[in-house]
C-alpha positions in Angstrom: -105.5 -21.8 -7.6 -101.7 -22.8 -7.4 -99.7 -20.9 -5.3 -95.7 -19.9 -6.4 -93.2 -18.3 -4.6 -90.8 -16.2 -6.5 -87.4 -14.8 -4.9 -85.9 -12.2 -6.8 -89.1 -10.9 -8.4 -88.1 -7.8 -8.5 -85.5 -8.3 -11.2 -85.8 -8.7 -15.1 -86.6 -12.8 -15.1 -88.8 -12.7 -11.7 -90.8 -9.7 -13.3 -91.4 -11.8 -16.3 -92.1 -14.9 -14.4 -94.5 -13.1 -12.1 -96.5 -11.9 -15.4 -96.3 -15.5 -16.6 -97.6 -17.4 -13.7 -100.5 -14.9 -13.1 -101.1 -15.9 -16.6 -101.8 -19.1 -15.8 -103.9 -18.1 -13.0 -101.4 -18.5 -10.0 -101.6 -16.9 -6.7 -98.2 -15.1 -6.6 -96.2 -14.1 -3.6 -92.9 -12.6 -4.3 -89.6 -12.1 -1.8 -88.2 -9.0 -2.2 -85.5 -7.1 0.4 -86.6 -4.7 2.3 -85.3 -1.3 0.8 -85.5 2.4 1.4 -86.1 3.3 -2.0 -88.8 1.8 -4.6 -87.3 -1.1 -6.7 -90.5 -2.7 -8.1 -90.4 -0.7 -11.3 -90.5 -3.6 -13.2 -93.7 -4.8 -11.4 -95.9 -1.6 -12.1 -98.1 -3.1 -14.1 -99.2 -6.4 -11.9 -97.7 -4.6 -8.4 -101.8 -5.1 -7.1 -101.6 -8.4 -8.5 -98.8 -9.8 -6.5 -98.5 -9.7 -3.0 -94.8 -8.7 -1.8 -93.2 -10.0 1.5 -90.1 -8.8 3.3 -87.1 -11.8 3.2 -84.1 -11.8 2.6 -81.7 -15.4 1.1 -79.2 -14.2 4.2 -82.2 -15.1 7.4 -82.7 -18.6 7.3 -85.7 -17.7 9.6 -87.2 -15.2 7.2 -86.8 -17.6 4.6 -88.9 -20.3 6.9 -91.2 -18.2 8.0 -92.4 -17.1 4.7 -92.2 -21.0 3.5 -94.6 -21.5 6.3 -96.7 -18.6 5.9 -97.6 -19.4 2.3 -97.0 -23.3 1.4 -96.3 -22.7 -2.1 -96.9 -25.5 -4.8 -93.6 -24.1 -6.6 -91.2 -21.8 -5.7 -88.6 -20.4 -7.9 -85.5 -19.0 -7.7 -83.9 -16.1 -9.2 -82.5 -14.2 -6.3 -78.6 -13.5 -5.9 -76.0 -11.0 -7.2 -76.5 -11.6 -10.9 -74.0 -9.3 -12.1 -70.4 -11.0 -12.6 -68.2 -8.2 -12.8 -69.2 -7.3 -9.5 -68.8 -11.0 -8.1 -64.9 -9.9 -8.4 -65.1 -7.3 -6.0 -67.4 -8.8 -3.5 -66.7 -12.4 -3.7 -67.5 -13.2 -0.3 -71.1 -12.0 -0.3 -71.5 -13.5 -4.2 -71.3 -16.3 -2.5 -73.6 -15.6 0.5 -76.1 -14.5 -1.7 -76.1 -16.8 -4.5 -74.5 -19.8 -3.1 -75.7 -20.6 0.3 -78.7 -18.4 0.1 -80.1 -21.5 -2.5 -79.1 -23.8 0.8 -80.9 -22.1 2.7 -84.2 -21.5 1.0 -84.1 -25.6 0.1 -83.4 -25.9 3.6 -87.0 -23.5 4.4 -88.8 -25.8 2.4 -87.0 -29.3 4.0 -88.5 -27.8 6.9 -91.9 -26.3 6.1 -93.4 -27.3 2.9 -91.0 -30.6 1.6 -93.9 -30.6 -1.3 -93.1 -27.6 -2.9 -91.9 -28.0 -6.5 -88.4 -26.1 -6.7 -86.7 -24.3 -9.3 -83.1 -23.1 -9.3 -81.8 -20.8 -11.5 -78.3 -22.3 -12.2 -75.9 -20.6 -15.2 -74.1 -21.4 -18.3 -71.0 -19.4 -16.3 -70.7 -22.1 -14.7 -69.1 -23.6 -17.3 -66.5 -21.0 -17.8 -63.3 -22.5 -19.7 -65.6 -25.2 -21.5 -64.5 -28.6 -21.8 -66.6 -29.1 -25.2 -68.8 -27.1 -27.3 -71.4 -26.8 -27.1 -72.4 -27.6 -23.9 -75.1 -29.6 -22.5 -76.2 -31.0 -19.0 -73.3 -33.0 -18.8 -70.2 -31.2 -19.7 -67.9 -30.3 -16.9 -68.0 -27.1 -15.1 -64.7 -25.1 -15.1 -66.2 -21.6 -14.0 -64.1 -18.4 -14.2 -65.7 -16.0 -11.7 -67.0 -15.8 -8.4 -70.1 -15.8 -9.5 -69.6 -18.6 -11.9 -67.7 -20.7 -8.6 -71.2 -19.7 -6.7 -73.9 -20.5 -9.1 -71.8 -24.1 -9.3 -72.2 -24.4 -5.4 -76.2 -23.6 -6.2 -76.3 -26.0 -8.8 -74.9 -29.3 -6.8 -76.4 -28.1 -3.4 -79.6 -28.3 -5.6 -78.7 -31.9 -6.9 -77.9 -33.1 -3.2 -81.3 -32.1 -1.8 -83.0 -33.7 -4.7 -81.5 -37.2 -3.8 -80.8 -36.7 -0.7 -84.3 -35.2 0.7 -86.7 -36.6 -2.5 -87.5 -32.7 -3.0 -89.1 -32.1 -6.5 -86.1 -29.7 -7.4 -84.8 -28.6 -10.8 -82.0 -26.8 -12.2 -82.1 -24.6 -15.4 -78.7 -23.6 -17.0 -80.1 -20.3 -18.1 -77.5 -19.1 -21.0 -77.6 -15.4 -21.2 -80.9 -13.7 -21.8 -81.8 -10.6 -21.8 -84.7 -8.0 -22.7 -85.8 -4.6 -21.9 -86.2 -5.4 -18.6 -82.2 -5.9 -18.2 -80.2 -3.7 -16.0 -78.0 -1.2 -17.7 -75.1 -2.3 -15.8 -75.0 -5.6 -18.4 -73.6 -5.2 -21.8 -76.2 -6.2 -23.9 -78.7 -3.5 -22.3 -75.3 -1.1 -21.8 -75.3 -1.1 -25.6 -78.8 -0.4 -26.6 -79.4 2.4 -24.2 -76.2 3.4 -25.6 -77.0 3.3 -28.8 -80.0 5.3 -28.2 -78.4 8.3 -26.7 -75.8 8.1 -28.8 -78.7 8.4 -31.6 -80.6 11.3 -30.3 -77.3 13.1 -29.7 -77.2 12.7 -25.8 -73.5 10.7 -25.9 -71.1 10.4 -28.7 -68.9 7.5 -28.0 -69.0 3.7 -26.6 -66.7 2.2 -24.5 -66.7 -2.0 -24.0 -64.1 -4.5 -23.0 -63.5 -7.4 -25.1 -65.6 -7.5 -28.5 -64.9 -11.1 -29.7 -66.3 -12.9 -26.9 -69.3 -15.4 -27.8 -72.4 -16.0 -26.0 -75.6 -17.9 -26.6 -78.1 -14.9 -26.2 -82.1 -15.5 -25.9 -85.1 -13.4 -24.7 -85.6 -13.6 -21.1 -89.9 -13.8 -21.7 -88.9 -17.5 -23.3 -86.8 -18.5 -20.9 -89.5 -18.0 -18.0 -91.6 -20.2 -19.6 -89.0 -22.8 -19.6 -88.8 -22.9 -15.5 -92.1 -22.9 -15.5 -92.5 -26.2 -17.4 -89.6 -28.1 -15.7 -91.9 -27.5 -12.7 -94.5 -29.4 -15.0 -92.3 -32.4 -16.0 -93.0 -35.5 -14.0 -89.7 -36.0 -12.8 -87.2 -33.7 -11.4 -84.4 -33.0 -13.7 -81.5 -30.4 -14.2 -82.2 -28.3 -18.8 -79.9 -26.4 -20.6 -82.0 -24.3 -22.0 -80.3 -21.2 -24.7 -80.9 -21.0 -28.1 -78.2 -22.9 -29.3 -76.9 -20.3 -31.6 -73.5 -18.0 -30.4 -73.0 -14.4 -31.6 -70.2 -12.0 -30.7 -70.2 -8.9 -28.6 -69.2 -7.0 -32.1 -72.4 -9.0 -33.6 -74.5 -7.3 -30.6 -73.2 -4.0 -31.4 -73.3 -4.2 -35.1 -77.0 -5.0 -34.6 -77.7 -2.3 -32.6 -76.3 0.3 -34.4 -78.0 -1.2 -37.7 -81.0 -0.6 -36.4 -80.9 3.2 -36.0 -79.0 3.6 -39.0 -75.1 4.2 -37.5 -72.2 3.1 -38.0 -70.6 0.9 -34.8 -66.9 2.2 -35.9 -67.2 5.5 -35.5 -68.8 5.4 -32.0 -67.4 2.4 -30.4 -63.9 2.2 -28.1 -62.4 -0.9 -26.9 -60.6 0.1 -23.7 -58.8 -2.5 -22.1 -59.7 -1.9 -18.6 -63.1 -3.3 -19.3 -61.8 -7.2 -20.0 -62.2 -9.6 -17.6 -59.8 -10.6 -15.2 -60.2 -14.3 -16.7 -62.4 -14.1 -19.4 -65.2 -17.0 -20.9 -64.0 -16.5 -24.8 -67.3 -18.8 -25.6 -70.7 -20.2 -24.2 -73.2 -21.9 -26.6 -76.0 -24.3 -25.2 -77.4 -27.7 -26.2 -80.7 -27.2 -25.4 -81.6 -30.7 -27.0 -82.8 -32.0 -23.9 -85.3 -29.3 -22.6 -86.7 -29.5 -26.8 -87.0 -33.3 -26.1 -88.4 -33.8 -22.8 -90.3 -30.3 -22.1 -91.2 -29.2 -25.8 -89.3 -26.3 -25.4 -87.7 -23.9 -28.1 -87.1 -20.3 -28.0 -89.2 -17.7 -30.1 -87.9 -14.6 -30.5 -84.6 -14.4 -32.5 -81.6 -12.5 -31.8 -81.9 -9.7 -34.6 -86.0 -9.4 -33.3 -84.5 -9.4 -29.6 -82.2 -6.4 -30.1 -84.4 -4.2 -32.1 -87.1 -4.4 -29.4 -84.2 -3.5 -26.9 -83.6 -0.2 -28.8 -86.8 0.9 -29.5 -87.5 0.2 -26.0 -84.5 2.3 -24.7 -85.4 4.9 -27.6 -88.8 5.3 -26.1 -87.6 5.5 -22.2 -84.7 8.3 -23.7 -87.9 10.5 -25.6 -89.8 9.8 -22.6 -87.4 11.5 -20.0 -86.9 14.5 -22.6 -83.0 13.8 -23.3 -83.6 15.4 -26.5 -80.3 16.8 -28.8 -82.2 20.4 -29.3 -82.5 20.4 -24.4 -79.1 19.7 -23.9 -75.9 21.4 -24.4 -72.8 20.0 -26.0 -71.2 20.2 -22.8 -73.8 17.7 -20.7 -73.3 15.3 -23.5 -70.8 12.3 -22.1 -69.2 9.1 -23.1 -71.0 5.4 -22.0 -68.8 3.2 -20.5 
């Protein structure tokens, strides 16, 4: 029975990856921080499955002792602050988290289990103000964030260990994807819960930031499976993996609203203070490579990936009773 590590399994792609990999019939341990309140919702259905241990990517010596403890054949990961609005206001611990926490796990394993097959989750953000469209594994970075500036740190600190150390580590430049699973803080799950209160009559009005940017958007349960199979590959390499097709916030929205049969325009508010400080106007992949090498290729399609967002965000609305006919007019509220 293989053995993984996951860090970050408590969030929308370690979730997924955790269902994956048990899947496959691995033994799964997952780092998670210790917290006062439950966040393993997303594990509920395998929580007796997995087998949770306190760490955290700021303790070197957690992050060695848990290397020790369970020698995984392949660790992975996702852990960091994910969210790059927020990488503005705390730029400093962005980069503690999701810059030198990756030197600092590859450090762990250096130290305790230089077999382990790694995976780092690198980001098309890091390409930011792209040099060329679309991009692939060798366009240069030119990221726009601190989270963007970070995830670049993880990428090359990933690079360095491989040739410098001979560990089995790979980098995926994860363009956006996204599921049900997806916080609400990020806009593509922002606007389907929207959209379904806004449907059932619990909010009236939508407000987003800049409508024309273009992203490369793909369903998270794909991409998992394409960490797991660089993991697979015989030699360590750094895949682009997105779908390779770009649509517009507006396009999000438009498909969103479609769905439940409303019109965007008469619910939707572009409010300025939403934009970016510097915004990425465009991110599209070329994931040629992982297709080539890894026989990799997304399967479900935008349109299919926002509908199962909706219905998903209609059921969780019906199943906390935020019905039109319990609430007043007065506890209804705009989204922003």
């Amino acid at each position: 029975m293989p053995t993984a590590l996951i860090t970050g399994v408590t969030g929308q792609d370690g979730s997924h990856l955790a269902d994956f990999l048990l899947d496959k019939g691995y033994r799964v341990f997952g780092l998670a921080r210790r917290s006062s309140g439950d966040n393993t919702q997303r594990l509920a259905n395998i929580r007796e499955h997995i087998t949770l241990l306190d760490g955290d990517l700021l303790d070197q010596a957690s992050l060695l002792r848990i290397v020790e403890q369970t020698q995984p054949d392949e660790v992975y990961n996702l852990a960091g602050m994910s969210f790059v609005p927020a990488s503005w206001q705390q730029p400093v611990l962005t980069g503690e988290f999701t810059a030198l926490g990756v030197t600092r796990i590859l450090e762990a394993l250096r130290q305790g289990c230089p077999t382990a097959r790694f995976f780092q989750a690198s980001s098309s953000e890091m390409f930011g103000k792209v040099r060329e469209s679309p991009q692939r594994e060798t366009t240069p970075l030119h990221p726009r964030s601190p989270y963007g500036v970070a995830k670049s740190y993880g990428h090359f600190i990933t690079i360095n260990y491989r040739e410098s150390f001979g560990i089995f580590a790979c980098s995926g430049i994860m363009f956006n994807h996204e599921g049900p699973r997806r916080g609400l803080e990020f806009v593509s799950r922002k606007i389907t819960h929207a959209v379904a209160r806004i449907k059932v009559g619990l909010a009236d009005e939508l407000r987003l930031g800049n409508l024309q940017a273009r992203r490369d958007w793909g369903y998270a349960g794909d991409f998992v499976r394409a960490m797991w199979l660089m993991l697979q590959h015989d030699e360590p390499d750094d895949f682009v993996i997105g779908t390779g097709v770009t649509h517009s916030v507006q396009d999000l929205v438009e498909t969103a609203f479609d769905h439940v049969g409303l019109d965007w325009r008469e619910h939707v508010v572009v409010d300025p203070a939403l934009y970016r400080p510097a915004e990425v106007d465009v991110l599209q992949a070329d994931p040629s490579k992982a297709r080539r090498l890894l026989g990799w290729q997304p399967q479900v399609e935008f349109a299919e990936l926002i509908g199962m967002m909706v219905e998903e965000d209609l059921n969780l609305v019906e199943a906390r009773n935020q019905k039109p006919e319990n609430r007043s007019a007065q506890e209804r509220h705009v989204v922003s």
